[in-house]
PDB file of N, CA, C and O in Angstrom, chain B, residues numbered from 101:
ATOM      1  N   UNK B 101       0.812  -1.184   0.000  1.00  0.00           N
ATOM      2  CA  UNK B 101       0.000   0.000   0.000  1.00  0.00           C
ATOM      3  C   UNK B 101       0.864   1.260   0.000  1.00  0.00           C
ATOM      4  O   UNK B 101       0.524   2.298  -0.568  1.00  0.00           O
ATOM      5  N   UNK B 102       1.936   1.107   0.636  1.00  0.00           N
ATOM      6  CA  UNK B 102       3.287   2.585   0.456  1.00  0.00           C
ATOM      7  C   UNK B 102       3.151   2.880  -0.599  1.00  0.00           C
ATOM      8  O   UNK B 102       2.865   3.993  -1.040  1.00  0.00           O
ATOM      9  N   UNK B 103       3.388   1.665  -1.295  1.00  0.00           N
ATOM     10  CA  UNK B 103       4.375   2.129  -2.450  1.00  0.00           C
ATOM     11  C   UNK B 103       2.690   2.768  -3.756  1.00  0.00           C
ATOM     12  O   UNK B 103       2.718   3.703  -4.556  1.00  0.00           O
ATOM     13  N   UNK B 104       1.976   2.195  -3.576  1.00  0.00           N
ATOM     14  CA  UNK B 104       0.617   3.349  -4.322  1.00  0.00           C
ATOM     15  C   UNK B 104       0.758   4.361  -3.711  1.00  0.00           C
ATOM     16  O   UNK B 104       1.100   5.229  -4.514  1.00  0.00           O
ATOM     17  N   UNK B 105       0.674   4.816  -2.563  1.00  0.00           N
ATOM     18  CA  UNK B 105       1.200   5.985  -1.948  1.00  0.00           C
ATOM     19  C   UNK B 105       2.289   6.903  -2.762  1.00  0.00           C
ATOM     20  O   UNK B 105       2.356   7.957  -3.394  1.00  0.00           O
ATOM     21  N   UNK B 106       2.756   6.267  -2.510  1.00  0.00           N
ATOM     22  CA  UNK B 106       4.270   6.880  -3.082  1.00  0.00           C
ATOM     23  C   UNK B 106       4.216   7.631  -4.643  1.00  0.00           C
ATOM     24  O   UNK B 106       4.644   8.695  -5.091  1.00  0.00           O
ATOM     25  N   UNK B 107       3.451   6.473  -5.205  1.00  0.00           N
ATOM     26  CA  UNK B 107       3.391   6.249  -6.799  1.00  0.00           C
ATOM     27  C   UNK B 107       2.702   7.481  -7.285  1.00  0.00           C
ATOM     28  O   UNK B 107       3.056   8.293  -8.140  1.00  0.00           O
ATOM     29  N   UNK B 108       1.069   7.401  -6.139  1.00  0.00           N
ATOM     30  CA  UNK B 108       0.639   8.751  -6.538  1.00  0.00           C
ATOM     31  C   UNK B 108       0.547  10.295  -6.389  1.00  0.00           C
ATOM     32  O   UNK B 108      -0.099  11.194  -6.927  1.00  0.00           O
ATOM     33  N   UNK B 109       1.894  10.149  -4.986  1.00  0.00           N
ATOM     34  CA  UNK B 109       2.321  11.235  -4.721  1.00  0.00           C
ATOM     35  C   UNK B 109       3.418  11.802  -5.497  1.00  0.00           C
ATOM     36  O   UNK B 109       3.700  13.000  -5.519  1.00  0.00           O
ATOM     37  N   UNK B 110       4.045  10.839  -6.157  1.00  0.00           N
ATOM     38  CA  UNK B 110       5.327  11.300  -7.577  1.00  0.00           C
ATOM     39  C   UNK B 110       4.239  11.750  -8.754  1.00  0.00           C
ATOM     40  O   UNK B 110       4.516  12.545  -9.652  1.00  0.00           O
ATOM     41  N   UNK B 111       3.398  11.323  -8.643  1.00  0.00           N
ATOM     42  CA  UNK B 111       2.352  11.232 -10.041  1.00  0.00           C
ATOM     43  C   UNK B 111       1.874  13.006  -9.598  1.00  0.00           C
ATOM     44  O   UNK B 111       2.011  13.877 -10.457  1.00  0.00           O
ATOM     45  N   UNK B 112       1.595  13.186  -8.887  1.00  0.00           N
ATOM     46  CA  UNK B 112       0.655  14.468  -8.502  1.00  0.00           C
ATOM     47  C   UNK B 112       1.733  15.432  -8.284  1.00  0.00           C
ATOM     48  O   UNK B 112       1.248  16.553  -8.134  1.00  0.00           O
ATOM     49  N   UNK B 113       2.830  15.429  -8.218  1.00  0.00           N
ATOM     50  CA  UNK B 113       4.328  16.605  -8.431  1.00  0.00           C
ATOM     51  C   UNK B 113       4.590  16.256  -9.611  1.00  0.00           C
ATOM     52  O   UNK B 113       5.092  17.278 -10.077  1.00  0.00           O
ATOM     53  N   UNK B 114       4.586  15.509 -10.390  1.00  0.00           N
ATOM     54  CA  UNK B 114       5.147  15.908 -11.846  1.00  0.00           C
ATOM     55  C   UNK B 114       4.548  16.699 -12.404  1.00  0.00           C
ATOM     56  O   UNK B 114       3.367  16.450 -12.645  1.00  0.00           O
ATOM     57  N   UNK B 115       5.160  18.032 -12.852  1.00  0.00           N
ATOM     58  CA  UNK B 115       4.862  19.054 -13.915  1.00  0.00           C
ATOM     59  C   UNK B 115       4.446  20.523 -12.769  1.00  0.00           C
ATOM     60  O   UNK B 115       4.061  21.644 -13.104  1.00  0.00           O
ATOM     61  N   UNK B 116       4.723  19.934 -11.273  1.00  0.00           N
ATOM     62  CA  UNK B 116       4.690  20.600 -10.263  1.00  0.00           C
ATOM     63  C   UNK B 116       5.790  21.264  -9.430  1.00  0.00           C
ATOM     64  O   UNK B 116       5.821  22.234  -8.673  1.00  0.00           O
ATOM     65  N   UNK B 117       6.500  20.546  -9.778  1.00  0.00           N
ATOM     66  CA  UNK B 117       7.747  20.996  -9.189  1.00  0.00           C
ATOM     67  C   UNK B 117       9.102  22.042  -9.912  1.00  0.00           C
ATOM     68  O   UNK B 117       9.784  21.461 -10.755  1.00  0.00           O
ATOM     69  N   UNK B 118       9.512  23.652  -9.569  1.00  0.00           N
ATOM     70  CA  UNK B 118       9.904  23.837 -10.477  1.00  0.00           C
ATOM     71  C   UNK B 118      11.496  24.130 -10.253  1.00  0.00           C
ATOM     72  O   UNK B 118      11.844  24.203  -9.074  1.00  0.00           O
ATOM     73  N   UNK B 119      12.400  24.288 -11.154  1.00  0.00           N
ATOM     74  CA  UNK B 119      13.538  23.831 -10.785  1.00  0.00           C
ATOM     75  C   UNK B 119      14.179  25.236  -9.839  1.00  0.00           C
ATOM     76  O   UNK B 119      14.853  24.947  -8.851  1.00  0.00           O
ATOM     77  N   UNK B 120      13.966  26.642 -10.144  1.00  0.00           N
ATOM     78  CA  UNK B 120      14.811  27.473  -9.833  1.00  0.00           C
ATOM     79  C   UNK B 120      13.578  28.616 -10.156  1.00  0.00           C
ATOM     80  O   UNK B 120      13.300  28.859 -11.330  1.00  0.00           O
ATOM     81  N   UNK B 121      12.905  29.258  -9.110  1.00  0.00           N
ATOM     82  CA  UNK B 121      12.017  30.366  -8.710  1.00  0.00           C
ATOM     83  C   UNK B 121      12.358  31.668  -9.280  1.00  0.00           C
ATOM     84  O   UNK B 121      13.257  32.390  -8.848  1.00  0.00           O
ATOM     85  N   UNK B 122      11.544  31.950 -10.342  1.00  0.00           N
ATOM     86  CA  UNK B 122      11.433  32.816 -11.078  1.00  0.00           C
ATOM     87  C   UNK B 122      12.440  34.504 -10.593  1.00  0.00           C
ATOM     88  O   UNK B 122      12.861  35.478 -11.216  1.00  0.00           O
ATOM     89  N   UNK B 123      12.439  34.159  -9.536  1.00  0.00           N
ATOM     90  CA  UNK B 123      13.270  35.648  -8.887  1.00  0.00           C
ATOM     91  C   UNK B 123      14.337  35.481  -8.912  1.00  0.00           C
ATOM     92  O   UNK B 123      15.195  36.226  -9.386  1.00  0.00           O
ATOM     93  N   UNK B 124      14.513  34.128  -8.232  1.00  0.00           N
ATOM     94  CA  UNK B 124      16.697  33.699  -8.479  1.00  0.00           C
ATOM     95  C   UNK B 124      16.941  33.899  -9.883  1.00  0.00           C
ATOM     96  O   UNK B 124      17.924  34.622 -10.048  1.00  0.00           O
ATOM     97  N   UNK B 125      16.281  33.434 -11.197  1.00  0.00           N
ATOM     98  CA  UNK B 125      16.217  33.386 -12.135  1.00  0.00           C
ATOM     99  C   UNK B 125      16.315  34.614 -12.962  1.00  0.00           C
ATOM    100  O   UNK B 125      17.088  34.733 -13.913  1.00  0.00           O
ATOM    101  N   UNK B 126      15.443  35.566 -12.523  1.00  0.00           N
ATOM    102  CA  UNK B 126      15.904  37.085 -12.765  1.00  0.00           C
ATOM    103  C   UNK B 126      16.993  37.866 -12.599  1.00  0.00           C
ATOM    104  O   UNK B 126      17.290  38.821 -13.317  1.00  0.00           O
ATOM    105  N   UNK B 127      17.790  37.342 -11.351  1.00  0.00           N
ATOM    106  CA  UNK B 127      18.826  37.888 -10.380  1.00  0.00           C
ATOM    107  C   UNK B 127      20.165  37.008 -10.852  1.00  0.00           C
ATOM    108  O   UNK B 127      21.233  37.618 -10.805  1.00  0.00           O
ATOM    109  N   UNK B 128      20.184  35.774 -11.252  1.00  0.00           N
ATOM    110  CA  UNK B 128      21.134  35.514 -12.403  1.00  0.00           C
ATOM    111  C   UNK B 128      21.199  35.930 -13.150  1.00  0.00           C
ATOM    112  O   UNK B 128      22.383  36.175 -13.379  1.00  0.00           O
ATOM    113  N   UNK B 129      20.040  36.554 -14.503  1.00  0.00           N
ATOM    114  CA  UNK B 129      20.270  36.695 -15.592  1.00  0.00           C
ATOM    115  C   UNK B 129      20.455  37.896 -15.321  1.00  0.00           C
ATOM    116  O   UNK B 129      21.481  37.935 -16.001  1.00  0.00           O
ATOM    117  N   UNK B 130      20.337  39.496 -14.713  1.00  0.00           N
ATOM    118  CA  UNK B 130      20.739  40.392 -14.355  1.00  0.00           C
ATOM    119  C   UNK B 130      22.241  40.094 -14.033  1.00  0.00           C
ATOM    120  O   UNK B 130      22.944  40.780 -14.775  1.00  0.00           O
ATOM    121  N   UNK B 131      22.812  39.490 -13.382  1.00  0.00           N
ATOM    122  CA  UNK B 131      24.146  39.419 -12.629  1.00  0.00           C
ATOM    123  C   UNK B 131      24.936  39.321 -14.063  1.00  0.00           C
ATOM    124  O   UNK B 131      25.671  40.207 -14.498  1.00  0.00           O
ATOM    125  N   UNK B 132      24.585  37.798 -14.863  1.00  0.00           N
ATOM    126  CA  UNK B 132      25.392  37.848 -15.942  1.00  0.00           C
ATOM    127  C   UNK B 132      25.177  39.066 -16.869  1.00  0.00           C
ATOM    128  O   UNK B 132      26.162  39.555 -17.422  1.00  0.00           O
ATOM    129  N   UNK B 133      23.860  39.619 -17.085  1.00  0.00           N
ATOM    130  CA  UNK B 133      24.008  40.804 -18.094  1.00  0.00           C
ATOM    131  C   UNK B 133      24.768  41.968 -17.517  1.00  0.00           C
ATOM    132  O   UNK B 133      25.309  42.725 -18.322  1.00  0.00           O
ATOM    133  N   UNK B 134      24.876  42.202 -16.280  1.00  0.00           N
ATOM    134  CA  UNK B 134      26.346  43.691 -15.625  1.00  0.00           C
ATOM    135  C   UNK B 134      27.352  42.953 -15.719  1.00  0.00           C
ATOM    136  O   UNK B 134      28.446  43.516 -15.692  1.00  0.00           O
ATOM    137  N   UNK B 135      27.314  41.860 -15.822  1.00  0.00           N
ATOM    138  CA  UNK B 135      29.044  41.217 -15.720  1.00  0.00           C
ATOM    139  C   UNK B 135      29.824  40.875 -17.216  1.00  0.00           C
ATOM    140  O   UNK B 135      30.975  40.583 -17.540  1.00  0.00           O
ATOM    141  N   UNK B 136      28.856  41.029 -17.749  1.00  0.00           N
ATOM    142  CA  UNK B 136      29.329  40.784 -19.595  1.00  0.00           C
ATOM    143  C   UNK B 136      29.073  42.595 -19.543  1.00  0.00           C
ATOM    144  O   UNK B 136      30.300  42.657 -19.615  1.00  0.00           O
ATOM    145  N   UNK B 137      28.833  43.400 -19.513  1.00  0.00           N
ATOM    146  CA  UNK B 137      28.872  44.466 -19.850  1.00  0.00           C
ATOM    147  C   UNK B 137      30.035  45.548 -19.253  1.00  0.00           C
ATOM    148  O   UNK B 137      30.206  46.706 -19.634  1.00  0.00           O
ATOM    149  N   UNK B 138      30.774  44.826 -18.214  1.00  0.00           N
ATOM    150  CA  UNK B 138      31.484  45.206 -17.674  1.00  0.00           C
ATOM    151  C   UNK B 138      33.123  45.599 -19.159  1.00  0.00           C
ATOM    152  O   UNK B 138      33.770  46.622 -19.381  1.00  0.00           O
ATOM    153  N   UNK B 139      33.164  44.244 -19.768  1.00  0.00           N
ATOM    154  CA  UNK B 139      34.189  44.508 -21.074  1.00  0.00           C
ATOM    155  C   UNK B 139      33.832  45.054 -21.976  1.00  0.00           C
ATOM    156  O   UNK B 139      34.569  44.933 -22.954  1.00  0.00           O
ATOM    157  N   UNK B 140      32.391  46.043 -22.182  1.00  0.00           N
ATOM    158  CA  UNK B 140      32.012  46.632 -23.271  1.00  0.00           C
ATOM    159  C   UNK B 140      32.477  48.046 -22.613  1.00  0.00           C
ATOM    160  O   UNK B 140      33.254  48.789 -23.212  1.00  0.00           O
ATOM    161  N   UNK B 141      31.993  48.329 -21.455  1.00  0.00           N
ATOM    162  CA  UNK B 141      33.101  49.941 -20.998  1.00  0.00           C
ATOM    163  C   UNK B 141      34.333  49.681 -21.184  1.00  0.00           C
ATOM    164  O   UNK B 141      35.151  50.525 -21.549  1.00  0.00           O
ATOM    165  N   UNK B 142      34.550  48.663 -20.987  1.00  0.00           N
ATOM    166  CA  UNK B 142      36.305  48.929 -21.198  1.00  0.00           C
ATOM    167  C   UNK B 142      36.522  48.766 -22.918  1.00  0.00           C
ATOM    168  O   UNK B 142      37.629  49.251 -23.150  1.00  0.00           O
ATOM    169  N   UNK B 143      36.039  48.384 -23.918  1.00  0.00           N
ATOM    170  CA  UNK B 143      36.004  48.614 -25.273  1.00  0.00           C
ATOM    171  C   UNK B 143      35.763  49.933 -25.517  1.00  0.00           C
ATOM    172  O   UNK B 143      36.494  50.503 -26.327  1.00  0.00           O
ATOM    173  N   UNK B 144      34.878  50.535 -24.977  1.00  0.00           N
ATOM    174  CA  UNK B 144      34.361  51.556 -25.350  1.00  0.00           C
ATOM    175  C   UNK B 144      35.513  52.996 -25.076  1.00  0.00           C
ATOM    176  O   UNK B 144      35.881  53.921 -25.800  1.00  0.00           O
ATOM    177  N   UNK B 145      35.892  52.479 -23.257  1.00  0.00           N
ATOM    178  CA  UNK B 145      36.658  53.666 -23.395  1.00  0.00           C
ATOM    179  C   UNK B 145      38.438  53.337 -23.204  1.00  0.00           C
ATOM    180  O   UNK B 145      39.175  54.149 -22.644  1.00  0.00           O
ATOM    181  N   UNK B 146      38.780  52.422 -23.599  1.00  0.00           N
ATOM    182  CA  UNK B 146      40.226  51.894 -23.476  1.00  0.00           C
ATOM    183  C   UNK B 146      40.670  52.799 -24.997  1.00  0.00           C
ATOM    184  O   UNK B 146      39.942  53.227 -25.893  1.00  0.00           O
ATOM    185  N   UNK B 147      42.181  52.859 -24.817  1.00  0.00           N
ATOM    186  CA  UNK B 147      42.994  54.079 -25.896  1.00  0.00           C
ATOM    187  C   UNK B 147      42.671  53.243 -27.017  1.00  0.00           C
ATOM    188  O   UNK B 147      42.486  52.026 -27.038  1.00  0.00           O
ATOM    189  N   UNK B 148      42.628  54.186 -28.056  1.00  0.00           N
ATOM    190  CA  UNK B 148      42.374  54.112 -29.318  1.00  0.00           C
ATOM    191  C   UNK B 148      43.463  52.586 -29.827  1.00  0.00           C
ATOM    192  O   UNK B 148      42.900  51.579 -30.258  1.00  0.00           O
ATOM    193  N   UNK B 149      44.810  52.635 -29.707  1.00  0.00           N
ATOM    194  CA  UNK B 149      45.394  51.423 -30.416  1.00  0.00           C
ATOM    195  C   UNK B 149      45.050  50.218 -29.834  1.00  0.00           C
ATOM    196  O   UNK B 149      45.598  49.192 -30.237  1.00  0.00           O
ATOM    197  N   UNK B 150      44.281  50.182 -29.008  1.00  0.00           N
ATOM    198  CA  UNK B 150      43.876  49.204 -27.859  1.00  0.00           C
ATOM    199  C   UNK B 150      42.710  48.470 -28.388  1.00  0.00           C
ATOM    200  O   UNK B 150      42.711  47.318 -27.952  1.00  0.00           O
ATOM    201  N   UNK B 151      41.970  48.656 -28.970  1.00  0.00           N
ATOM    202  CA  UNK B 151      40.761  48.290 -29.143  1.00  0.00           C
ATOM    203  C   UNK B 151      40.543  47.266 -30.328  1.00  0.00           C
ATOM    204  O   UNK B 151      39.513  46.603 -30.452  1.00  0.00           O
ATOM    205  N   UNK B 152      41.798  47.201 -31.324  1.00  0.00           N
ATOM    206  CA  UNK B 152      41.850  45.952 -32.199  1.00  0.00           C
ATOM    207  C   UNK B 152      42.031  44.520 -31.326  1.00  0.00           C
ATOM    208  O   UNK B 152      41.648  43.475 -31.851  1.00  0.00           O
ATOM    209  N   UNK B 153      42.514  44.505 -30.230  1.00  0.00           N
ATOM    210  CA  UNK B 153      42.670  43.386 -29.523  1.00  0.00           C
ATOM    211  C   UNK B 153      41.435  43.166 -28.956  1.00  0.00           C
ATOM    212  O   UNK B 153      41.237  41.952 -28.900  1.00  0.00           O
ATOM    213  N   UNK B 154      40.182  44.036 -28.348  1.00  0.00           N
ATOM    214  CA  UNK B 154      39.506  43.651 -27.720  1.00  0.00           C
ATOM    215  C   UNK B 154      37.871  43.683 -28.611  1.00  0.00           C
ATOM    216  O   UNK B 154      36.763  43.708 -28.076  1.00  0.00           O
ATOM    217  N   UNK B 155      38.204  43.672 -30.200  1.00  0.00           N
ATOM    218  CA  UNK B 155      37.068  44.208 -30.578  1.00  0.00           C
ATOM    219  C   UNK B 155      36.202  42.767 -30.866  1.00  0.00           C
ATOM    220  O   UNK B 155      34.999  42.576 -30.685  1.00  0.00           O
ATOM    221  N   UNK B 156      37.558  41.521 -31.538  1.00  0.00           N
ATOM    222  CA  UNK B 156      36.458  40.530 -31.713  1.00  0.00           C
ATOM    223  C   UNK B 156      35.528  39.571 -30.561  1.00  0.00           C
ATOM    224  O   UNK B 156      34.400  39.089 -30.662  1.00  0.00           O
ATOM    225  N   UNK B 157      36.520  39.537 -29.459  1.00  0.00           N
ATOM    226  CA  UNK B 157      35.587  39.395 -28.108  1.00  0.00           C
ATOM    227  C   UNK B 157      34.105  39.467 -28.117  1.00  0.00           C
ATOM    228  O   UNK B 157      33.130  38.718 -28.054  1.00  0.00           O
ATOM    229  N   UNK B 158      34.555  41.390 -28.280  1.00  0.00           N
ATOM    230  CA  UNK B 158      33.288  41.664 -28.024  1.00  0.00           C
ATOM    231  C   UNK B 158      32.092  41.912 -29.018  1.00  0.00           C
ATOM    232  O   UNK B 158      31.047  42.503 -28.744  1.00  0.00           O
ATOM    233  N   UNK B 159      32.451  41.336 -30.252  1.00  0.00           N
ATOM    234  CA  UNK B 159      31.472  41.336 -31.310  1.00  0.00           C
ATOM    235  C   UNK B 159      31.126  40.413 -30.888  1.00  0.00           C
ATOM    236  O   UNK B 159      30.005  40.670 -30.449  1.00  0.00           O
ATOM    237  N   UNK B 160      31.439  39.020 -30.632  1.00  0.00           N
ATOM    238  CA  UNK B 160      30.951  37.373 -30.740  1.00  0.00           C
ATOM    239  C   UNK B 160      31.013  37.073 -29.674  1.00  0.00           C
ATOM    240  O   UNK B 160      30.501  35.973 -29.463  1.00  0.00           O
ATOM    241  N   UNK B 161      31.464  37.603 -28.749  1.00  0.00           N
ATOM    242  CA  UNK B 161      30.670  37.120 -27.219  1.00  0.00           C
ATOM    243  C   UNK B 161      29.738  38.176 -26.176  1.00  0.00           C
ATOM    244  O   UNK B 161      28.537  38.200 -25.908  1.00  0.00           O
ATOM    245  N   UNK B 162      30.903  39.019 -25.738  1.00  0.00           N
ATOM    246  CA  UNK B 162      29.741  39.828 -24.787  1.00  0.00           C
ATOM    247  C   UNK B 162      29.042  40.574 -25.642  1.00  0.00           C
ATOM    248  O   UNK B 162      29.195  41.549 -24.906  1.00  0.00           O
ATOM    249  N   UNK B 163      28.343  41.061 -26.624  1.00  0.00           N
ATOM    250  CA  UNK B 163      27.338  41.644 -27.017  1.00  0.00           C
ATOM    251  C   UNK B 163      26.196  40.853 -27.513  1.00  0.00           C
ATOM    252  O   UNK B 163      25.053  41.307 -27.522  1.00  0.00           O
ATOM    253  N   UNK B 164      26.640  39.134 -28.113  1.00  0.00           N
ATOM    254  CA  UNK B 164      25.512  38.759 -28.364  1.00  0.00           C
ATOM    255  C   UNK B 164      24.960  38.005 -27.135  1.00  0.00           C
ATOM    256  O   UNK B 164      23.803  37.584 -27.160  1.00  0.00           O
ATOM    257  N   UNK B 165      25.926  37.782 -25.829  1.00  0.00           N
ATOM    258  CA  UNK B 165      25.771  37.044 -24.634  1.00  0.00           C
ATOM    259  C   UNK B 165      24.672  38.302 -24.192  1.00  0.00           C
ATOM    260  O   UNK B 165      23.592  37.927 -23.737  1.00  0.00           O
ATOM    261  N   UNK B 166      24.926  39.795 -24.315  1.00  0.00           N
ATOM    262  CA  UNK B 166      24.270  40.801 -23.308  1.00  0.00           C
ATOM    263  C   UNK B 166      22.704  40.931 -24.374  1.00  0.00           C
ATOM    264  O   UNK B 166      21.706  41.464 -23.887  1.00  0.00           O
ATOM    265  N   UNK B 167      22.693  40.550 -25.371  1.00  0.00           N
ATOM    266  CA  UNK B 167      21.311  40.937 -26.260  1.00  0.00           C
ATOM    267  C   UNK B 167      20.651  39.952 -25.957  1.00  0.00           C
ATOM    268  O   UNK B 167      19.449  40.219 -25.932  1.00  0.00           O
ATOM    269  N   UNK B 168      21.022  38.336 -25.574  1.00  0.00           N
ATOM    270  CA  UNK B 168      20.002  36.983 -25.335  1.00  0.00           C
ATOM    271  C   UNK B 168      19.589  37.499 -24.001  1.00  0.00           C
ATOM    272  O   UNK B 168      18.382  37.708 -23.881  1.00  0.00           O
ATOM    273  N   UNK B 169      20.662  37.848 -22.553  1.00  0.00           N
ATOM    274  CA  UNK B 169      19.881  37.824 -21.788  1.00  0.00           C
ATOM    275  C   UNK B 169      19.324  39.184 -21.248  1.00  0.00           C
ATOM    276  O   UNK B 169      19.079  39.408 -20.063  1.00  0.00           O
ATOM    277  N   UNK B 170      19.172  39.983 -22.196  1.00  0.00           N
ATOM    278  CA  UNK B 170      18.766  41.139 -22.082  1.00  0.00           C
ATOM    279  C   UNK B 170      17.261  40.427 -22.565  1.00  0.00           C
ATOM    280  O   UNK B 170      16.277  40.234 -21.851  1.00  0.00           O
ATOM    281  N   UNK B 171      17.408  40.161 -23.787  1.00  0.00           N
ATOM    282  CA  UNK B 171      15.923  39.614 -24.469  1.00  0.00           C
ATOM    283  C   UNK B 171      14.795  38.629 -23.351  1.00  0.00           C
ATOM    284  O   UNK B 171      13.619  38.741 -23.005  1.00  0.00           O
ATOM    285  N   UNK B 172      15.850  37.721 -23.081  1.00  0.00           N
ATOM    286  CA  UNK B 172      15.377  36.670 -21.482  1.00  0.00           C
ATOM    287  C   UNK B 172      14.173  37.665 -20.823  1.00  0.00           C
ATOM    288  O   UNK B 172      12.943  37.701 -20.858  1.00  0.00           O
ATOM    289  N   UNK B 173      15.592  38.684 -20.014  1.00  0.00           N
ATOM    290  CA  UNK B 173      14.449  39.557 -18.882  1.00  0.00           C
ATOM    291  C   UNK B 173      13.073  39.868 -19.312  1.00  0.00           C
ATOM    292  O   UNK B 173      11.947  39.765 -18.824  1.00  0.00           O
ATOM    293  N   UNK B 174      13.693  40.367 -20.621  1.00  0.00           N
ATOM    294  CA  UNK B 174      12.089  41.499 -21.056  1.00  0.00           C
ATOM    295  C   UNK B 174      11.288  40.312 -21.785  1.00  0.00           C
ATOM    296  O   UNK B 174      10.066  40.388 -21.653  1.00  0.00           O
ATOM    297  N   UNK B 175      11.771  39.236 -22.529  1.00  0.00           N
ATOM    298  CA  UNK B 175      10.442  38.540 -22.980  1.00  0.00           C
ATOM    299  C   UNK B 175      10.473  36.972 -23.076  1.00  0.00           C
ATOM    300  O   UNK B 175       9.894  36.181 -23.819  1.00  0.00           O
ATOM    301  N   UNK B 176      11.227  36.846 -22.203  1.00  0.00           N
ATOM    302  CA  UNK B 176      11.654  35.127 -21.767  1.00  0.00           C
ATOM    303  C   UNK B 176      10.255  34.498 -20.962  1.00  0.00           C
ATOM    304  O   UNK B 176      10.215  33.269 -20.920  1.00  0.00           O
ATOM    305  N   UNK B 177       9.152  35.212 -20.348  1.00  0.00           N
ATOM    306  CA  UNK B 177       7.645  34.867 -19.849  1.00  0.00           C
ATOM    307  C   UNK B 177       7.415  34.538 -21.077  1.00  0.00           C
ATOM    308  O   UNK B 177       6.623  33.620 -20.866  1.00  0.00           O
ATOM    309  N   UNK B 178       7.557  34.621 -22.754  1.00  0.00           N
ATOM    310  CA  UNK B 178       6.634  34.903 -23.871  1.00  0.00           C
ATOM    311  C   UNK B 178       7.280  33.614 -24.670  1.00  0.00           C
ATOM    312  O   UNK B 178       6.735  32.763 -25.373  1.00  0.00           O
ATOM    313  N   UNK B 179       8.618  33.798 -24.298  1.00  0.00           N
ATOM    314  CA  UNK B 179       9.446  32.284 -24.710  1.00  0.00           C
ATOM    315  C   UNK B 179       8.973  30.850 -24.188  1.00  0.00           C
ATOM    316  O   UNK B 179       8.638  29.888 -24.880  1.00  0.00           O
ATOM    317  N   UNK B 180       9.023  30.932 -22.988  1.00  0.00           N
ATOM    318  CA  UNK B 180       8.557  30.087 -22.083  1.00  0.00           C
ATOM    319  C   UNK B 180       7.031  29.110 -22.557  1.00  0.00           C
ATOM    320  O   UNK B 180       6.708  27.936 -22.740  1.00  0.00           O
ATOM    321  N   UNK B 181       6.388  30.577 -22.599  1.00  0.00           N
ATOM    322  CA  UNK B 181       4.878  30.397 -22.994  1.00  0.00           C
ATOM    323  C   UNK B 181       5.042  29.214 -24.326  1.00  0.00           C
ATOM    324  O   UNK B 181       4.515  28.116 -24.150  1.00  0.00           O
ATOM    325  N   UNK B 182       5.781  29.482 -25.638  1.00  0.00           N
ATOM    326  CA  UNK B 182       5.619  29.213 -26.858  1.00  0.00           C
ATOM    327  C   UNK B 182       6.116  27.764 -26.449  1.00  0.00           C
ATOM    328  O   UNK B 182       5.589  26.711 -26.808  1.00  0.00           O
ATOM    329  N   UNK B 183       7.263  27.905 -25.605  1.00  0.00           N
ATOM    330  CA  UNK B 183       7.922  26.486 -25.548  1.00  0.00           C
ATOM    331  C   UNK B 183       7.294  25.455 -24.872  1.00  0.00           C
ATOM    332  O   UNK B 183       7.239  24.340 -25.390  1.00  0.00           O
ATOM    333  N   UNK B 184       6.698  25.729 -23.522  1.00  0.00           N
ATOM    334  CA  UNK B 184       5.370  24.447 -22.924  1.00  0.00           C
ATOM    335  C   UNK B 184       4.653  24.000 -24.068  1.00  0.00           C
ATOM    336  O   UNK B 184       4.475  22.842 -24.447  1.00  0.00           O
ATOM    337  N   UNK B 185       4.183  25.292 -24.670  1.00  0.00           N
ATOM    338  CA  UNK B 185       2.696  24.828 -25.258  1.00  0.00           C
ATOM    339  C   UNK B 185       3.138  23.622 -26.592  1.00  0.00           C
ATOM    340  O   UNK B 185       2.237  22.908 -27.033  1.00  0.00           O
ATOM    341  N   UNK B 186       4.163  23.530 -26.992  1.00  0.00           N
ATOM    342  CA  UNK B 186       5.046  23.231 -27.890  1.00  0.00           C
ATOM    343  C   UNK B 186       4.800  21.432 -27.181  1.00  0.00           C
ATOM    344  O   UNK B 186       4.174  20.533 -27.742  1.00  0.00           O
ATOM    345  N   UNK B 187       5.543  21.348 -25.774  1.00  0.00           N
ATOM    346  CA  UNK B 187       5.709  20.250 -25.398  1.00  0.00           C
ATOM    347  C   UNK B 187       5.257  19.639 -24.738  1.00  0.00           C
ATOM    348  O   UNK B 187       5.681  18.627 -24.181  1.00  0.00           O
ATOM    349  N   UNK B 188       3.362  20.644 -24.617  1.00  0.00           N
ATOM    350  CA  UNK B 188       2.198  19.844 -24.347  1.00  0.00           C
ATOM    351  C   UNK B 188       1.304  19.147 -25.014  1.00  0.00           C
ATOM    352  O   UNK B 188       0.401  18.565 -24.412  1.00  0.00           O
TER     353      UNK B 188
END
């Protein structure tokens, strides 16, 4: 008899349980978007002969790293949305 117990208490949390609460989730993707933006001030204002070394960096990583989770914050609820409904 446990183990029906058991069975239908795993049964009644699946699709219930979620991995990481929407606020931690915000507060990461904020942390990484100031922390990738941190090498775009220094592109921006490091001396002029300086900036061939740091330009492909920041074409192909921190700017397209700071536009996904910039996009996340503002419309990652709308992503989310498309993607359940997808894999319901």
């Amino acid at each position: 008899m446990s183990t029906t117990l058991s069975t239908t208490h795993l049964t009644s949390m699946q699709g219930k349980e979620k991995i990481m609460k929407p606020g931690m989730q915000r507060s990461i993707f904020r942390w990484i978007h100031i922390i990738l933006a941190i090498p775009i001030a220094g592109y921006i204002y490091s001396p002029f002969d300086k900036i061939p070394q740091y330009a492909p960096a920041t074409r192909y990583v921190f700017v397209p790293m700071i536009v996904l989770t910039g996009l996340w914050m503002w419309k990652g609820h709308v992503v989310r949305r498309l993607i359940w409904k997808r894999l319901a």
